[in-house]
C-alpha positions in Angstrom: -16.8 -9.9 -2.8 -18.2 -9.7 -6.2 -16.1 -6.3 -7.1 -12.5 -5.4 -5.9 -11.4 -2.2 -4.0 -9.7 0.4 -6.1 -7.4 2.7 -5.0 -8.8 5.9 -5.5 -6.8 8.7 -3.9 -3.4 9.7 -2.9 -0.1 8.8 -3.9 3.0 7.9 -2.4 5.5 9.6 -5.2 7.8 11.6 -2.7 11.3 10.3 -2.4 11.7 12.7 0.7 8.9 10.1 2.2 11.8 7.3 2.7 15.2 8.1 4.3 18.4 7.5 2.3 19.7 4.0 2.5 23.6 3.6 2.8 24.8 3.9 -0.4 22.6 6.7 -1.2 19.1 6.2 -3.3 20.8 4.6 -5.8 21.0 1.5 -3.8 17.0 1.3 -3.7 16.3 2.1 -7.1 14.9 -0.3 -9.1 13.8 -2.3 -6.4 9.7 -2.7 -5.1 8.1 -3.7 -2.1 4.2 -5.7 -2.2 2.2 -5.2 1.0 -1.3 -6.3 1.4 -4.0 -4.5 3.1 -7.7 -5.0 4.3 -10.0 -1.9 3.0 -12.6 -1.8 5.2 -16.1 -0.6 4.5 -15.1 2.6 4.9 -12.6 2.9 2.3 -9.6 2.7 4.4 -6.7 0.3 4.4 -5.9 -1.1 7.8 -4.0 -4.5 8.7 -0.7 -4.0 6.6 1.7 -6.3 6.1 4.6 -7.0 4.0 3.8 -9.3 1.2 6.8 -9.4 -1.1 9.6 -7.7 0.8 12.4 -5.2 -1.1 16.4 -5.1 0.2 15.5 -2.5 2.6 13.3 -3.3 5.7 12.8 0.3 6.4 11.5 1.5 3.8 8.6 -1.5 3.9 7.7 -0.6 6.9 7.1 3.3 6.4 5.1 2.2 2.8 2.9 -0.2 5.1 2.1 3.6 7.0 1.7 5.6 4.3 -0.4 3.4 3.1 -2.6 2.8 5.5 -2.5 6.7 6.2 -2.4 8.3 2.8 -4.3 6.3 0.5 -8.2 6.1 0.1 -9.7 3.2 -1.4 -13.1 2.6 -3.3 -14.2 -0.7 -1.0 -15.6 -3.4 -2.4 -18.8 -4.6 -2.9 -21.3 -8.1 -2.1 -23.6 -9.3 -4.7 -26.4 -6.9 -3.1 -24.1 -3.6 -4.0 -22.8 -3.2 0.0 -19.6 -2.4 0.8 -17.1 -5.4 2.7 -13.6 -5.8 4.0 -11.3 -7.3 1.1 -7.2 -7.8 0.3 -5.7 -5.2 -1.6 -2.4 -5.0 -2.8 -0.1 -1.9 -3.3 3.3 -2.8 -5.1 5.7 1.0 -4.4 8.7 1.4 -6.5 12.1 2.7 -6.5 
């Protein structure tokens, strides 16, 4: 790929999107999760998986959904200008 996707819509920013972990969300903040992603060709990301994992499993798992169902992605591009499958990385914090 000569340029890399960009994330161009949606947002995970919802603390109602992740369930409280015990000891209440003060036990998660601070803390971040890495997954990678393919976007595809047609701007979406499919193929999650957890990169760089935070304390809580959980929650790594439902940011590997949102992400593949929430976000929109600008894919990237070949030399010639087409679009092609690449890794993208989405780092969520607490």
């Amino acid at each position: 790929a000569v340029t890399k996707p960009a994330h161009i819509s949606g947002s995970i920013d919802n603390a109602r999107d992740f369930p409280v972990p015990p000891g209440g969300r003060a036990a998660r903040r601070g803390t971040e999760v890495i997954v990678r992603v393919t976007v595809g060709t047609d701007g979406r990301a499919r193929d999650c998986t957890i990169y760089r994992p935070s304390p809580d499993p959980e929650a790594d798992a439902i940011t590997c959904d949102l992400v593949e169902n929430r976000l929109g992605f600008r894919p990237a591009t070949d030399s010639a200008g087409e679009p092609v499958a690449a890794p993208f990385f989405w780092r969520q914090r607490w």
